[in-house]
Phi, psi and omega in degrees: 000129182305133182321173147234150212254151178240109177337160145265149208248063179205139154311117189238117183302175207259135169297338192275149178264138172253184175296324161294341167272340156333304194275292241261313205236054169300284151022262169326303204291319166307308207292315181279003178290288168337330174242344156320292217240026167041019193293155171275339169205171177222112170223158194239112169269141188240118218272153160234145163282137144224159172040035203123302240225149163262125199203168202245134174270146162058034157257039176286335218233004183269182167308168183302310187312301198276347163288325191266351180284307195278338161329315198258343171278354182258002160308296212270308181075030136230220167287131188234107165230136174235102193274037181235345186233023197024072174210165172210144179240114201270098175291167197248180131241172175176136228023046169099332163270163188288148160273286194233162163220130166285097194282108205246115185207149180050164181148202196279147180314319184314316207312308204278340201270010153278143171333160204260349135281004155289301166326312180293312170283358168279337190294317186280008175268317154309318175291349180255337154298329184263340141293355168277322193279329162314310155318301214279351206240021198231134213238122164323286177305311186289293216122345192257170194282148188281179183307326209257344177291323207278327187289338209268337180283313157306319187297311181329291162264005146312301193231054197245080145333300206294344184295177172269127203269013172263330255225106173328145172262170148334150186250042190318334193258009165248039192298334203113189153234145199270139164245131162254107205232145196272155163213154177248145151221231217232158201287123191227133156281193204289321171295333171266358187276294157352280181293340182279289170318354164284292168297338185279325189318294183329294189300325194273328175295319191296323171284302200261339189306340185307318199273315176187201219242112191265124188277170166233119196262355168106193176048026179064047162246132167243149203235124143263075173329162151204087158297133180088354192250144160242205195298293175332306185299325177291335175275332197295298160001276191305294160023249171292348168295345187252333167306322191287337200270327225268335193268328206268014161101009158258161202242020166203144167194136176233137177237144159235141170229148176207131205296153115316088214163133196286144153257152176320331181283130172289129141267125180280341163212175156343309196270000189258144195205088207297289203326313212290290253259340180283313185283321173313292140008314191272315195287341202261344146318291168323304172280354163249021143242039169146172157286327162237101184199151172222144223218135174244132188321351162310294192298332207269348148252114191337300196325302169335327170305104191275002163233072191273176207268162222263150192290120153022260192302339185262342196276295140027271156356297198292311177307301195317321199291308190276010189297137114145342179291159162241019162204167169154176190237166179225116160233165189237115184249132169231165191241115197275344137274128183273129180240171196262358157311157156238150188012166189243126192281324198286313163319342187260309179334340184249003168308268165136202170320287203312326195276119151285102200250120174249126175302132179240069207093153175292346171234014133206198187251129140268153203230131175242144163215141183304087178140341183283116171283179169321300192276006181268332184282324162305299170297353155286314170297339164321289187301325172299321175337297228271001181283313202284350175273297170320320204243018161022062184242014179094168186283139167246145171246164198206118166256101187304085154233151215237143171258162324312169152190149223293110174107340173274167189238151186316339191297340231234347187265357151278249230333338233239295208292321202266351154306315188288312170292331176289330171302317190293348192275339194263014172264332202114174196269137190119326200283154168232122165215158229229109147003115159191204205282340161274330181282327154315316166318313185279336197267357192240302191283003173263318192275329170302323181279350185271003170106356195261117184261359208248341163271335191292321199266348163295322187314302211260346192262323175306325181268012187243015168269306181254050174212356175042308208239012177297123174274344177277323198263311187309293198291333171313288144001301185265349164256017162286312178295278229321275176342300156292026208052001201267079171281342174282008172244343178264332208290297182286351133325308145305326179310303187306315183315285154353310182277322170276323184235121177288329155298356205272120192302324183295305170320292174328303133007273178286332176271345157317277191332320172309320179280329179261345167285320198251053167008043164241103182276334175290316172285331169313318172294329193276354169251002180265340170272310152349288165316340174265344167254036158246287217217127197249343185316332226257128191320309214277322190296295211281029158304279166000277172309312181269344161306278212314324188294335158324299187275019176230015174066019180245080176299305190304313214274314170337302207268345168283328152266354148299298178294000195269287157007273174335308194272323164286336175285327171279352162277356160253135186243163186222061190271294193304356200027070157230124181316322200283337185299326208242059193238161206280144191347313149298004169257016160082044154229134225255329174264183198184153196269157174047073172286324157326300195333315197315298213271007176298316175279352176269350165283343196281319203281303184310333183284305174331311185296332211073007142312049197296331159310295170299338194299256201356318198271290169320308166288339172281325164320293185320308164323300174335295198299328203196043194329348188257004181301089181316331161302316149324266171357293202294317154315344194252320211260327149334318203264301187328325192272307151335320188257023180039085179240035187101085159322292163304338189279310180318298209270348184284340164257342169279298204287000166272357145322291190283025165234350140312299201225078161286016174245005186266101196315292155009283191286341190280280188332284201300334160291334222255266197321269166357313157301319167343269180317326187282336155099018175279064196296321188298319172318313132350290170290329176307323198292329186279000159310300180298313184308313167290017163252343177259341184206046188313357176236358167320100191284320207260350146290312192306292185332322189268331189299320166343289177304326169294308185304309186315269202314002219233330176080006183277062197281349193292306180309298174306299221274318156348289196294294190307335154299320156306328214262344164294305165339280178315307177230094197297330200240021158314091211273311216273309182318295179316316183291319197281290164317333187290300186289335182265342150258034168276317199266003159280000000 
């Protein structure tokens, strides 16, 4: 038996070029058009099919001049030079059709008075540059573009000098934001450390390509540009990227974000990169709050903070004033457009005696008042409104809280006041409103978002102190406990829910997942079918449902909310590419990232049924979506080989399978058969071999190992196995019969 050569376990990009590196080193490509043809500007029109017909995309808005230009090379289908207007138009090809037309304008008088072949040989010069620049910007390990592409992109949209000053502008201040996101996996040598950075590269691609385009920065760090996206949303994003990496088997993911956007720090070159250098910062943030937690560089400036803690010197103040009391109110007054006046003096007049108004800052007031309950202190701020509306000096919004209060200590009530006030912003300018169990709901989803979960769950647990029974702070709660893993805190939180409202999807919802995380997949289905007679729409649930209905072999039901699926996913469109759309239920959205995933388990379901035609049409989509899917692989190359579809291809998709993922008993068994079938019976046993090492009690491996050893004439080995596999499963029909025939041949 021949040794086995084991691949190298690295990416080599295609010699051919496609439509997509256009797009992807648009950049690079001017800047080397620019330097071909000594030119003064450049710009790239990108060609599209629509109807037959080829036409330039997204030019509505360039001159006339320059539409009519590229208008006549995709007439003519050549080269456009106007030496009266110093411009030229090159078109780019591939098989012969335009990719791009390169828009060429100014440079030396000399430039237009060369031949229109000259241009064309200048064309393939570009074109053997724009395969260097592909090489060189393509990361090995993944497949996916490297570091100095993700920097040359970000400097790009930051600062894009380069553009033509014709050229609709830029938004610098909607540029986006960068994710940086880490991923871990469980202790690996180096080939499987290897397949792991692959497949996750894959996976996240398969998830995120829609939205932009992802790089690998090494060590299993990945980089997500997201033009055009802001913080919230980029957070809504990291989120959910971390539930979905948390289901795909890793045991550890940190995302840092940082805007796209020009900064105070200058760039001095090429290699300098503030956003990278922010989201690095924000990610090293990260990891020192869970194992799944992501952090944005926003939070990471005090300015920034919408709940910074109340100064010293003021706390100082307070204390002094309130010493010996035992009731009183705090209130926090802000003046809700910030001016460059200072404070209106006639406003502390209206205060009266009683009130002690200390400045916090220019634009507000802390109000201490002696005596006051919740509710005397509300109606004292009522009465300041409505004095401060006379004297039409603009809006104060007054956040309230009052000593005592049940779990707090007297130190905690500004904070209580400045908590009270973030709640009041959610009114409108003007509002007042008086310290509870929302407002801690809320001061706990500003510390969840700013990425610190270890405040977020004192928030939800303080306000679930004076509220018992708030189903928004139980489930946030219980979806913090998830996120950390802590499911045995989280589940009866959900529970609690149930018992006040027995229908509430999220609860159902969330406690299926709980349930499918601490690996009791039968109570995970029975709440995830619950959940499914509230709302059967919702994509991410019946994903779910038809996995579980997989691994329990109940294919009719697999194939019925897999197709419902199917059908919720072609029903969402990504025409805006915006990311934040596709974020998981609980995040107030309907929709959901890695909609592909539907045909991996519906090839799985359809195969179980003996839909083999279909499975086959369904795992290559899946494949399309995520080429590094092992599962998908092994499955497809199985079904080729049932389906006589080529033998060779059948092994050549199980063994890139098991070199993908060799720790999946699965992928060994379907190779060990597949070689069978191919008639490599010593190949065979080794695979099945690997496979009873991953799965010594697995019947439908010992059974095929069985079958192999017969065929093999190795029967002492076959009557071995089938004595384990008897052992295990006594009422083995297939087992038994199979020892019948081997000892006939004795």
């Amino acid at each position: 038996m021949k040794p086995e050569i084991t691949p190298l376990p690295f990416y080599f990009p295609s010699l051919d070029l496609n439509e997509t590196d256009f797009y992807r080193h648009e950049p690079l490509l001017c800047r080397t058009i620019r330097e071909i043809f000594t030119c003064r500007e450049v710009a790239i029109a990108h060609i599209i099919e629509s109807n037959g017909t080829v036409r330039p995309l997204d030019i509505n808005e360039w001159p006339e001049t320059v539409k009519t230009g590229i208008d006549l090379v995709l007439k003519e289908r050549r080269v456009i030079i106007n030496n009266e207007s110093q411009s030229a138009f090159l078109p780019l090809t591939i098989d012969r059709e335009p990719i791009i037309v390169a828009v060429i304008i100014g440079g030396p008088p000399t430039l237009y008075a060369n031949s229109p072949s000259w241009f064309i040989e200048r064309g393939r010069q570009i074109r053997r540059e724009l395969h260097l620049i592909k090489t060189w910007s393509m990361d090995p390990m993944s497949g996916l573009l490297n570091a100095a592409h993700l920097r040359q992109k970000i400097n790009f949209l930051i600062n894009p000098t380069s553009r033509p000053n014709w050229l609709p502008p830029v938004n610098q201040e909607a540029n986006g934001q960068l994710l940086l996101i880490e991923t871990a996996h469980r202790g690996q040598d180096a080939d499987q450390a290897l397949a792991n950075i692959s497949q996750t590269g894959a996976y996240l691609d398969s998830l995120l390509g829609g939205i932009s385009t992802l790089h690998h920065l090494g060590a299993g760090i990945f980089a997500l540009p997201c033009p055009g996206t802001n913080e919230p949303e980029a957070q809504k994003l990291g989120y959910s990227i971390l539930r979905k990496l948390k289901r795909h088997n890793i045991i550890k993911a940190h995302i840092g974000i940082a805007p796209i956007s020009p900064t105070e720090q200058d760039i001095k070159s090429e290699t300098d990169c503030p956003p990278l250098s922010q989201a690095w910062q924000a990610l090293r943030t990260a990891k020192k709050r869970g194992a799944f937690a992501l952090c944005s560089s926003a939070a990471l400036n005090p300015e920034n903070n919408q709940l910074p803690p109340i100064d010293p010197e003021i706390m100082s103040a307070i204390k002094n004033i309130w010493r010996g009391v035992n009731q009183f109110s705090i209130i926090l007054l802000k003046r809700d457009i910030a001016r460059d006046t200072p404070f209106p003096e006639r406003l502390l007049s209206l205060m009266g005696p009683d009130a002690v108004a200390i400045p916090a800052g220019t634009e507000k007031y802390i109000i201490y008042l002696a005596g006051l309950d919740d509710q005397e202190a509300e109606q004292w701020a009522h009465n300041l409104s409505a004095r401060l509306k006379k004297l039409q000096i603009g809006t104060f919004s007054q956040g309230i809280a009052c000593y005592p209060c049940p779990g707090f200590k007297k130190i905690d009530t500004p904070m209580n006041a400045a908590k009270a006030l973030a709640h009041a912003s959610f009114y409108g300018p003007g509002a007042i409103t008086t310290f509870d169990s929302v407002s801690l709901n809320i001061s706990g989803d500003i510390y969840y978002n700013e990425g610190d979960i270890n405040s977020a769950i004192r928030e939800y647990r303080l306000g679930l102190n004076l509220n018992p029974d708030n189903i928004n702070l139980l489930n946030s709660l219980g979806v913090i406990y998830a996120q950390i893993e802590r499911y045995k805190m989280a589940i009866p939180l959900f529970e609690q829910i149930t018992a006040i409202k027995p229908r509430d999807f999220m609860a159902l919802f969330n406690l299926g997942f709980a349930h499918l995380r601490g690996a009791d997949n039968v109570t995970a289905l029975k709440y995830f079918e619950k959940a499914l007679t509230v709302d059967d729409s919702c994509f991410d649930l019946l994903l779910q449902l038809g996995q579980l209905y997989c691994t329990q072999g109940q294919y009719k039901k697999a194939i019925k909310v897999l197709r419902r699926a199917e059908g919720e996913a072609a029903g969402h469109t990504r025409e805006d590419n915006h990311p934040w759309e596709y974020c998981e239920p609980w995040l107030e959205s309907g929709n959901d990232l890695g909609h592909d995933q539907v045909y991996r388990y519906l090839g799985q379901a359809l195969r179980g049924e003996g839909q083999y035609r279909e499975a086959i049409t369904c795992l290559q989509r899946a494949i399309a979506s995520n080429n590094r899917d092992a599962l998908s692989l092994s499955m497809l190359g199985e079904l080729y080989a049932m389906e006589k579809q080529g033998i060779n291809i059948a092994v050549d998709l199980c063994r890139q399978a098991v070199e993908l993922n060799n720790e999946e008993a699965g992928n060994w068994r379907r190779l060990a058969w597949v070689l069978s079938e191919a008639g490599s019976i010593d190949e065979a046993i080794d695979a099945v071999r690997r496979a009873l090492d991953l799965a010594p009690r697995d019947t439908d491996i010992l059974l095929l190992a069985a079958t192999l050893y017969k065929s093999a004439d190795r029967l002492s080995e076959a009557r071995a196995i089938l004595a384990r596999l008897l052992k295990i499963h006594g009422t083995n029909q297939k087992a038994a019969q199979l020892l019948k025939q081997i000892n006939r041949l004795n």
